[in-house]
N, C-alpha and C positions, 0 to 999 in steps of 0.2 A: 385658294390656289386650285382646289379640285375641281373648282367649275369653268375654271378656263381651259378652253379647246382648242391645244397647244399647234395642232393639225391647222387651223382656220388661222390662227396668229402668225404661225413661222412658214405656211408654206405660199411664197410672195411670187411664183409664177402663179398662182392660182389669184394672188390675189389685184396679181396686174396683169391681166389678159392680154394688153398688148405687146405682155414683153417679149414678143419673137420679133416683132419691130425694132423694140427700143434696142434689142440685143443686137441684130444686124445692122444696125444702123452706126454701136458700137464697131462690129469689126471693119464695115465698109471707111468710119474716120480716122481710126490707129495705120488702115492701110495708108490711107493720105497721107495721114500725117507723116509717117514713115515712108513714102516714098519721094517727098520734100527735105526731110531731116532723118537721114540714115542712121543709125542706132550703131553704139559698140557693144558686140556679142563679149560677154565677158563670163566663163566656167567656174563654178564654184563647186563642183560635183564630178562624177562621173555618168552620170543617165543625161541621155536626149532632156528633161525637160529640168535640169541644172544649168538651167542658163538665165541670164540677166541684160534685162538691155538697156544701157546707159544712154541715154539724151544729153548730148552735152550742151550748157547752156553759159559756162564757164571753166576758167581754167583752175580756178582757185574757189574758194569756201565752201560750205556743208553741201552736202548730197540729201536730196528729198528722198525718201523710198516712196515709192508706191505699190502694196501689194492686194492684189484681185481678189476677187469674191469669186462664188459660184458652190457655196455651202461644203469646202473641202472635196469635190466632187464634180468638177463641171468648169472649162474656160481653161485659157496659160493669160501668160502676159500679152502678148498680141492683139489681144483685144482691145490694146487701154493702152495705144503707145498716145492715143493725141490726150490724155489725161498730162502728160506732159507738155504742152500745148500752153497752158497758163504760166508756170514756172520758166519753163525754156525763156520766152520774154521779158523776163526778169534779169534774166545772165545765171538762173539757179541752176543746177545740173538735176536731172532725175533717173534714177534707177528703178526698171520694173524688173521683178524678179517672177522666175515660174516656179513649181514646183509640181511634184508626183499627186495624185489624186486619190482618193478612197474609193473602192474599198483595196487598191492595191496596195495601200499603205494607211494606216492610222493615222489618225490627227496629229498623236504624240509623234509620228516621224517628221511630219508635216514643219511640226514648229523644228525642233532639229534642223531642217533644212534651210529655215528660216534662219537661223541660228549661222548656221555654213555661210550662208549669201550675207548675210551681216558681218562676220569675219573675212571673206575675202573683200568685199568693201573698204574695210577698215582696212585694209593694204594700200590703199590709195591716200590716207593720211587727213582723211575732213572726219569730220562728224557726221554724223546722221539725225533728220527726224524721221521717223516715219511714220505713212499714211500706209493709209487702207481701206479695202470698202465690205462690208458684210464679213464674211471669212476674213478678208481679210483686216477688218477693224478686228478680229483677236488678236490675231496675230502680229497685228502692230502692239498692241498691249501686253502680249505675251515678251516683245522684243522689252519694251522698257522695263519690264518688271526683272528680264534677267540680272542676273550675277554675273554679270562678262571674263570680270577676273577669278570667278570658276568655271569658268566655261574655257577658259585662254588666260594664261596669267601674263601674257605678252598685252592684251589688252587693256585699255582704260575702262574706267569702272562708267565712264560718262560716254563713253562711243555714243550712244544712244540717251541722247537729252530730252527728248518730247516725240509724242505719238497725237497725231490726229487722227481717230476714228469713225470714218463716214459710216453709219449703220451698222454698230459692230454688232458682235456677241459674245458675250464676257462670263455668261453661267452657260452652260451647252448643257446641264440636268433636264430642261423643258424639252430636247429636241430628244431623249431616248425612247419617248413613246407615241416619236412621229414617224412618217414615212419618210423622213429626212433621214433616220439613221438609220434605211436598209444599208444603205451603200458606209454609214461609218461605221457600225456596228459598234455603238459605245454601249458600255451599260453602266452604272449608277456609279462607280467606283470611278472607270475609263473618264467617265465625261465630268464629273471633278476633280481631277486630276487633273486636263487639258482647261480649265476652266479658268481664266487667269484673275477674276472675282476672289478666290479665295488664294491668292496668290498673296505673297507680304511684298508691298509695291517698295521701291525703292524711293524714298525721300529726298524731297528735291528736283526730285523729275516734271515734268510739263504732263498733262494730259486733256485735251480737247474730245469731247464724244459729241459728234451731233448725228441729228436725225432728219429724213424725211417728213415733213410737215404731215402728209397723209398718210405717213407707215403704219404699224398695229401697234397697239396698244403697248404687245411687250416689247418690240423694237423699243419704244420710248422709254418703257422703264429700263430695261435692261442698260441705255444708256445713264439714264440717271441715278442707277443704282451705284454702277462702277466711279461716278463721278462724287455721287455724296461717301461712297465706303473708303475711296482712295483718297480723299479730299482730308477725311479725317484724320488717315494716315501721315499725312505730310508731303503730298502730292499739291501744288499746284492745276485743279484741278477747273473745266469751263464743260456746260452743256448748252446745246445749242441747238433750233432746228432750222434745215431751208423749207427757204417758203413754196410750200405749194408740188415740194417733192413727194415723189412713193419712192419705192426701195429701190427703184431703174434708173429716174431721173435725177437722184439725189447726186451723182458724179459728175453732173452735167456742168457746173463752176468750174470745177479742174481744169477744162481746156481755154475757160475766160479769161485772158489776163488781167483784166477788171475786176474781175468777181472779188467779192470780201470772204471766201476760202481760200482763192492764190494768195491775197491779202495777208490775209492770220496764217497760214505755209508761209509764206516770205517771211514775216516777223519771226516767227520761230526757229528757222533758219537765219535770223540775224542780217537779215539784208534789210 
């Protein structure tokens, strides 16, 4: 492990130069897409970026989450409304949630908030899976691994039945001796703690980890790791990669309603 050069693995603008393209290219289709299919603004908090924007694609059954990347640190929701784009065509509903940024908040607030936007959710009475892309494939794993009914004992212990995570990161130990974590400022303790790899997953649960075909080496373990450790646990557990993705393109199925991601989303939401 000491000879891997955690700098050169985790830092994926460096290692896709053209992601200021791929990235505005993001926010130029969420606009489209959003100003074809208007979004419900919906508060789970009290700050500006406590907010969630619902795609409604039906009036009845589970809710997709979808929560954004951008290393805790970078991007809202708005960038990723036409990520909802594949499900909407289904009659599925999606919800993109935002949330506060590091360093003006810890990771560990981060998921918390995550936590908030999952319980006002669950006021609308469906289930949830949820997705996520980079940051936010923790974060969706962080969601399923909760305790709900300690978190809310109004809760079901099942709000949260399966996580799809595009790109996640599941150990955050490798990012404390990068330039990734000026802005989170974790150190050895902080970032196993937020780390949901060593979390006790909940049994029974779904978990999906794929990866970018061309990501780094640790993107791929880090998936496979969480898939073989939770697998054993009693996790229904699939690892997966797209073809021909890096860490930009890897969300690019989302808005296909074809793609065999909306696909495996659909099934898991029970449609």
């Amino acid at each position: 492990m000491a000879d891997i050069d955690y700098e050169l693995e985790y830092n994926n603008r460096a290692r896709v130069p053209e992601n200021p393209v791929l990235m505005a290219g993001w926010a130029r289709d969420a606009a489209a897409y959003r100003e074809q299919n208007p979004a419900r603004t919906i508060a789970y908090g009290p700050e500006a970026r406590h907010r969630i924007d619902l795609f409604a694609g039906g009036r009845d059954g589970p809710i997709v989450v979808f929560i954004h990347g951008g290393y805790w640190q970078a991007l809202d929701g708005s960038s990723f409304s036409h990520c909802a784009r594949g499900l909407n065509a289904h009659g599925i509903s999606v919800a993109i949630p935002s949330y506060d940024l590091c360093p003006s908040v810890t990771v560990g607030a981060i998921i918390e908030q995550m936590r908030a936007a999952i319980r006002e959710l669950a006021r609308h009475g469906r289930s949830l899976v949820i997705s996520g892309h980079s940051a936010g494939g923790h974060l969706a794993a962080c969601l399923l691994a909760t305790d709900w009914p300690a978190i809310d004992a109004e809760l079901p212990r099942d709000i949260v039945s399966a996580a799809y995570a595009i790109s996640g990161l599941f150990d955050l130990l490798p990012l404390v001796a990068t330039s990734i974590n000026k802005a989170l400022c974790l150190n050895e303790a902080s970032a196993r703690a937020a780390s949901p790899l060593f979390w006790p997953p909940r049994e029974g649960t779904i978990l999906d980890a794929v990866v970018g075909e061309r990501e780094s080496a640790e993107y791929l373990r880090q998936s496979r790791t969480i898939v073989e450790q939770w697998g054993r646990a009693g996790v229904a557990t699939r690892f997966g990669t797209i073809a021909d993705a890096n860490h930009f393109t890897a969300i690019a199925p989302l808005a296909d309603p074809d793609s065999a991601m909306v696909a495996r989303l659909k099934e898991l939401a029970g449609r």
